[in-house]
LUMZA-430071 format. One record per residue (C-alpha): z, x, y. Coordinates in steps of 0.05 Angstrom, whole numbers, padded with zeros to 5 digits, always signed. Layout:
N
ZXY ...
This chain:
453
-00254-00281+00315 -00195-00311+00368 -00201-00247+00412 -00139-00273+00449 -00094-00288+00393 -00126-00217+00354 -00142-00262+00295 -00206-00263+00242 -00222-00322+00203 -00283-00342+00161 -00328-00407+00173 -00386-00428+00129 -00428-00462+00174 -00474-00527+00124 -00506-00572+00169 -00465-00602+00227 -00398-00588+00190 -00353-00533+00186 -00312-00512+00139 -00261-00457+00135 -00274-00406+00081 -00227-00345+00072 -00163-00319+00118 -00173-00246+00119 -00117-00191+00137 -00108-00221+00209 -00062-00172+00217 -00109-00107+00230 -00155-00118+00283 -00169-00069+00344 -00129-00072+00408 -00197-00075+00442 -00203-00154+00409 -00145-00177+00464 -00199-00166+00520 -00227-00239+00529 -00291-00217+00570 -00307-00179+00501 -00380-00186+00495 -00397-00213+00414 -00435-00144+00399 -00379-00114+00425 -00333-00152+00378 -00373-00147+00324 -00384-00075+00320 -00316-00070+00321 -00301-00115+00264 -00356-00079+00223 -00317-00058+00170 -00290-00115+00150 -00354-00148+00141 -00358-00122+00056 -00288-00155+00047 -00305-00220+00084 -00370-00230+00052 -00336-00218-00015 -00288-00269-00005 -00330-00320+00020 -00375-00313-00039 -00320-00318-00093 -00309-00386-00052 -00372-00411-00049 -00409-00378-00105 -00483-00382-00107 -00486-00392-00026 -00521-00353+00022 -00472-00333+00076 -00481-00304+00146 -00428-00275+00184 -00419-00294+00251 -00359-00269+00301 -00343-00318+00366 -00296-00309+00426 -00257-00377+00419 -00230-00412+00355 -00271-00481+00358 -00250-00546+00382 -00234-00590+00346 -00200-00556+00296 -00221-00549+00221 -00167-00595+00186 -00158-00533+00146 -00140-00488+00206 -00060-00489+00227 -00049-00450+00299 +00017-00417+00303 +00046-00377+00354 +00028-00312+00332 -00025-00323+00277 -00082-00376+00250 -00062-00392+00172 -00116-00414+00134 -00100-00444+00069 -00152-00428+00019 -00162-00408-00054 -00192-00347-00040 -00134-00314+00000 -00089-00312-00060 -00133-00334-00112 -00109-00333-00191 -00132-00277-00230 -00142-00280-00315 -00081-00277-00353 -00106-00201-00381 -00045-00153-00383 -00045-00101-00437 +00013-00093-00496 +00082-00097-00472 +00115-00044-00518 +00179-00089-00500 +00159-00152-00527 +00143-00176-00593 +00089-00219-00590 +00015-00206-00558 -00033-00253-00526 -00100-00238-00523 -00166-00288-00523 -00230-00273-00552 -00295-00255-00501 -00334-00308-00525 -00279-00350-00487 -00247-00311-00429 -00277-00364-00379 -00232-00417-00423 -00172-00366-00420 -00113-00389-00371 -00101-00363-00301 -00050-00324-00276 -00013-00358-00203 +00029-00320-00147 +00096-00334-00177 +00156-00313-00134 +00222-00299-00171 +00292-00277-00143 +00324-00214-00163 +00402-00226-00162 +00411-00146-00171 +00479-00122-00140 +00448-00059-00131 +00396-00038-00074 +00390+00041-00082 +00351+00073-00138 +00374+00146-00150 +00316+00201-00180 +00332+00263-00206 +00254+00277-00229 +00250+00351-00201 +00178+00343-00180 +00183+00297-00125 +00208+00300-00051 +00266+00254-00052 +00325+00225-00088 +00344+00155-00066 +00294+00102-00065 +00293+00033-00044 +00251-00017-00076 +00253-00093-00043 +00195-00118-00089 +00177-00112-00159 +00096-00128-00178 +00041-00115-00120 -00004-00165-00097 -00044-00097-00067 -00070-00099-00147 -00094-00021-00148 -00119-00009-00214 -00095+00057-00212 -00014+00037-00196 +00032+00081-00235 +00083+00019-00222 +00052-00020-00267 +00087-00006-00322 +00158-00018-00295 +00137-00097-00288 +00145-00091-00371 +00213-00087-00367 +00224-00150-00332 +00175-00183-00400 +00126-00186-00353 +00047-00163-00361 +00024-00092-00332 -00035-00129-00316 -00048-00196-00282 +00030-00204-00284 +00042-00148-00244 -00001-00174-00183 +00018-00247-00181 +00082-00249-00213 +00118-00210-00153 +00197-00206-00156 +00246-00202-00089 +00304-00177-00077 +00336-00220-00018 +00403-00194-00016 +00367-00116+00000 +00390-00108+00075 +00461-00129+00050 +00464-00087+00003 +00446-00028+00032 +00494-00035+00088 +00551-00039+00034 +00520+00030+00005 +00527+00055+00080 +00599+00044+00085 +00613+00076+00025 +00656+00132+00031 +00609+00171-00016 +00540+00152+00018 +00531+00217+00065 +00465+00198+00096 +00409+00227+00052 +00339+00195+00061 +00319+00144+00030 +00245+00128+00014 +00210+00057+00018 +00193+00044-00040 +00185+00098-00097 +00156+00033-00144 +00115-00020-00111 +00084-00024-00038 +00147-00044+00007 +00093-00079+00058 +00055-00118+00008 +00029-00187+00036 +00095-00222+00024 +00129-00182+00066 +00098-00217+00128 +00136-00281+00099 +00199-00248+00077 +00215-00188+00122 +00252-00147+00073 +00224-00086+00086 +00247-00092+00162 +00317-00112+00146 +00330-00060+00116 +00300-00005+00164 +00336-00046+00218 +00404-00028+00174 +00376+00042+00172 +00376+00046+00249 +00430+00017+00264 +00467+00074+00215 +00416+00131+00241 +00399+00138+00160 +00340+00186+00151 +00279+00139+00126 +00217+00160+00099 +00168+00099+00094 +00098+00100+00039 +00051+00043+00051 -00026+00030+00045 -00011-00035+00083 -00026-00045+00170 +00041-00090+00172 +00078-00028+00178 +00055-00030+00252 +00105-00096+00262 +00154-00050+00251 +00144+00016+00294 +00202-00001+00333 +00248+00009+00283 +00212+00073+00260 +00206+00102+00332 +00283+00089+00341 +00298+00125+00276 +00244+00182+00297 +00282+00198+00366 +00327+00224+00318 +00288+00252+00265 +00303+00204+00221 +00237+00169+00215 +00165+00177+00181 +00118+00149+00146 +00058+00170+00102 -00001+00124+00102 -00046+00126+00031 -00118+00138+00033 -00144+00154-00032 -00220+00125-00014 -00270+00135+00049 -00325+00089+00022 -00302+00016+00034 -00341-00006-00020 -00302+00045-00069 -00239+00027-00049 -00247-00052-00049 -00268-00038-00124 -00212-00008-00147 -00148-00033-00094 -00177-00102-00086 -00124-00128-00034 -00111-00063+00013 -00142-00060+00084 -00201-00017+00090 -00191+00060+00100 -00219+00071+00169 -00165+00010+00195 -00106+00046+00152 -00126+00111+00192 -00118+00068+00268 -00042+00055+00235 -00034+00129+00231 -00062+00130+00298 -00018+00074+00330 +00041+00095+00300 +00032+00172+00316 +00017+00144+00390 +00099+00120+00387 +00132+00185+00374 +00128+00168+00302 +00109+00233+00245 +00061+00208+00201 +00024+00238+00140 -00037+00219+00105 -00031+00222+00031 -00098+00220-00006 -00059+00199-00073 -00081+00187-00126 -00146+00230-00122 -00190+00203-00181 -00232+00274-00198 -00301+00253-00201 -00301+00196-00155 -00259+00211-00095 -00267+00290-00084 -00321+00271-00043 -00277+00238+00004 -00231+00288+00018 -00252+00321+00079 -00281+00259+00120 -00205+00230+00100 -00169+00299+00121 -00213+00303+00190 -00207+00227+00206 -00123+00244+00196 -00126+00298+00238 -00163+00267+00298 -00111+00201+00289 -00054+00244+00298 -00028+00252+00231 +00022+00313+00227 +00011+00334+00148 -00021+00310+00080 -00017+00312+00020 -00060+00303-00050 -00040+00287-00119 -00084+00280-00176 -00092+00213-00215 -00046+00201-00273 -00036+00142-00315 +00017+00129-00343 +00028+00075-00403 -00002+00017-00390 -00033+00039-00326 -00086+00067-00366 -00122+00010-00402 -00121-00030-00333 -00148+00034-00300 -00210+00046-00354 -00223-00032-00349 -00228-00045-00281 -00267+00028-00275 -00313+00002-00315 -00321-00071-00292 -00331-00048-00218 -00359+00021-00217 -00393+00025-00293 -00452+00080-00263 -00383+00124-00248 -00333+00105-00303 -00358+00152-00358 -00358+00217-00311 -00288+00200-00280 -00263+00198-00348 -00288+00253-00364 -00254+00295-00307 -00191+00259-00317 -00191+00290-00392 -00214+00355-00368 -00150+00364-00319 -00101+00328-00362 -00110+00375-00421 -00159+00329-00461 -00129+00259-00451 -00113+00207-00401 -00050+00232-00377 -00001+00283-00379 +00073+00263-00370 +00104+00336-00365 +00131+00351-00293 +00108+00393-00254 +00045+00379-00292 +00033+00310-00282 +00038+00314-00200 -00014+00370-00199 -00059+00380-00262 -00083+00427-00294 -00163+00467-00302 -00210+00499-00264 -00237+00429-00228 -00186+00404-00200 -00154+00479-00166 -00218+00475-00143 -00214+00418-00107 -00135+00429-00089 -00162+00488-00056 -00222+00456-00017 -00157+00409+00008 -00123+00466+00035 -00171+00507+00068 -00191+00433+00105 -00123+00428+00123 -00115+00498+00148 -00177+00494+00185 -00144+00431+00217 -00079+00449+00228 -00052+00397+00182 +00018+00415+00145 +00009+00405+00067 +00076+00375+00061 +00090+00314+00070 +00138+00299+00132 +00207+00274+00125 +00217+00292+00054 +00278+00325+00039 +00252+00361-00028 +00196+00416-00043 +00163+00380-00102 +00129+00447-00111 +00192+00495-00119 +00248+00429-00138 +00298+00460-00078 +00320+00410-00045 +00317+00414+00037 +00381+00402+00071 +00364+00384+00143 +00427+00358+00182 +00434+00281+00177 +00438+00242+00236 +00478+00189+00195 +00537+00156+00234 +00568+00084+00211 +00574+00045+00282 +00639+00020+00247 +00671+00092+00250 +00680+00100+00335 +00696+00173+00352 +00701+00190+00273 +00778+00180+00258 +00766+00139+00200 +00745+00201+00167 +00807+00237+00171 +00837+00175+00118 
């Protein structure tokens, strides 16, 4: 660990030599790590729950090594040739960081053709690379008119995840493109570069009338590439400038970069964001969203960003009956004690393709729980996998899981926690939409008199 520069790398220490292993999510560390008189126990306690994620890395590295992991006040001197020092961050370039996956995606109904390689030789089967591809769309806002969620206009700066949740009901959109729900999906990642110009010609639209717009109904808007690209705060810098109402939805810690932005749009109350936290057990949620910073350092974001001024909810979505239940009060009381305003739950559900990538990497990485989930899942969803009814498929159905939407809301009672999710501008529950005033206002109209034309 740099304490002063708030950055984690991994060394393997053979012999006299060091090399560098694994970069890992340098951007979530404590605020305590910028003390440089930070004893190592001290650091190291406070980096303890990364230590599962590091050690994972490091062994898909170095496989069949015994690793140890060790946390220092100073990067060394010299450097490894492998370490770069920038001004803000240390970028190691390894394998491991973005590593290839299998080329395993399920059918595409879209296509034609299907490639698929026998078990006997999945070792020999080819590997799937982080491929970036431009999206020339001339279009930036999605509209929804599904009546059982809280918003209508969406925007969507990346297609494909490199977050890789098994259980993403985006998966399935990637298909369209002739992609893979699979492997695809989380390597094969397309941007939209033209998004903050795009949106600002939606703005001045006489039509546009400053309704809220979420980021991102589809795919994680502060996925890992958004460090490189900056999308994601493009656009919410368009949204301040125009006051637009935002509502942001993110598992990822980058969204602290941008809590400027979001604490301008909050002072006035057009700005919120929900955090996801589906998982308490690290071990549980490294299984099945591979790529995601741990749950305890997603609750400090809802902590440092409440600290700002800024609502935030907590969204334990999607709960997986059977696995994650468990998790639901330590989640709601950790939210609480952060700061978080409201939260919300909603039930698994797997669409299309989502569902053979769901069952496989169930049970690949949890095999003693995969039979039992299942189970529940059919229990709720009326004997299958999934239900795609609304009203239905946000909620569920059976005795199970109203019992557990009812241990939710009594927690949330007990904590004072709303069960709504804040800045939404829809009651999934009834389908009315909510009509606060808009604070909208295009800096290009002074006083208002273009209005009267």
């Amino acid at each position: 660990v740099d304490v002063k520069a708030g950055c984690l790398f991994f060394m393997e220490r053979t012999h006299a030599h060091v090399a560098t292993a694994a970069l890992l999510q340098p951007d979530g560390l404590p605020d305590q790590l910028d003390d440089p008189n930070l004893p190592p126990y001290a650091v190291e306690g406070l980096l303890s729950d990364h230590g599962i994620h590091i050690l994972q890395i490091a062994s898909e590295e170095r496989p069949g090594r015994v690793h140890t992991l060790h946390f220092c006040n100073a990067i060394p001197e010299p450097l490894p040739a492998q370490l770069a020092l920038t001004e803000r961050v240390v970028s190691i370039h390894s394998r491991a960081a973005m590593r290839s996956l299998p080329l395993r995606n399920p059918p595409n109904r879209w296509r034609k053709e299907l490639v698929s390689f026998d078990e006997s030789a999945a070792e020999d089967a080819p590997r799937v690379e982080l491929t970036v591809f431009q999206d020339q769309t001339q279009q930036i806002l999605s509209d929804n008119d599904s009546p059982d969620l809280g918003f209508k206009f969406s925007i969507n700066p990346y297609r494909g995840c490199l977050h890789g949740c098994a259980y993403c009901y985006a998966r399935p959109t990637h298909e369209y493109l002739g992609f893979g729900a699979g492997a695809d999906f989380e390597r094969k990642i397309v941007v939209k570069l033209r998004a903050a110009e795009l949106l600002r010609q939606a703005f001045e639209k006489p039509s546009w009338q400053g309704e809220l717009i979420l980021f991102s109904g589809n795919t994680d808007c502060y996925q890992p590439l958004e460090a490189n690209y900056g999308l994601t705060r493009a656009c919410l810098a368009v949204c301040a400038e125009y006051r637009n109402p935002s509502h942001v939805i993110t598992k990822s810690t980058l969204v602290e970069r941008d809590a400027d932005l979001l604490a301008e749009l909050a002072r006035h109350g057009a700005g919120s964001v929900t955090v996801t936290v589906p998982f308490w057990d690290p071990v549980v949620a490294r299984a099945l969203e591979p790529l995601v910073p741990t749950p305890k350092r997603r609750i400090e974001t809802v902590r440092r960003l409440a600290a700002q001024g800024i609502p935030v909810s907590v969204n334990v979505a999607p709960l997986i009956p059977g696995l994650s239940e468990r998790d639901l009060v330590p989640i709601l009381e950790a939210a609480h004690e952060a700061g978080a305003a409201s939260a919300a739950m909603i039930p698994l559900r797997l669409p299309g393709s989502v569902e053979p990538v769901f069952v496989e990497r169930l049970r690949e990485a949890l095999p003693l729980s995969a039979e039992k989930v299942l189970a529940r899942v059919r229990e709720m969803r009326g004997g299958k996998l999934n239900d795609p009814r609304f009203g239905s498929r946000m909620r569920g159905d059976g005795p199970y899981i109203e019992t557990v939407r009812l241990l939710f809301d009594q927690t949330a009672r007990r904590l004072g926690l709303g069960t709504r999710e804040v800045g939404l501008t829809r009651d999934p529950d009834a389908g009315e939409p909510l009509r606060p005033a808009s604070p909208f206002r295009r800096p290009t109209d002074k006083g208002g008199q273009l209005r009267l034309f």
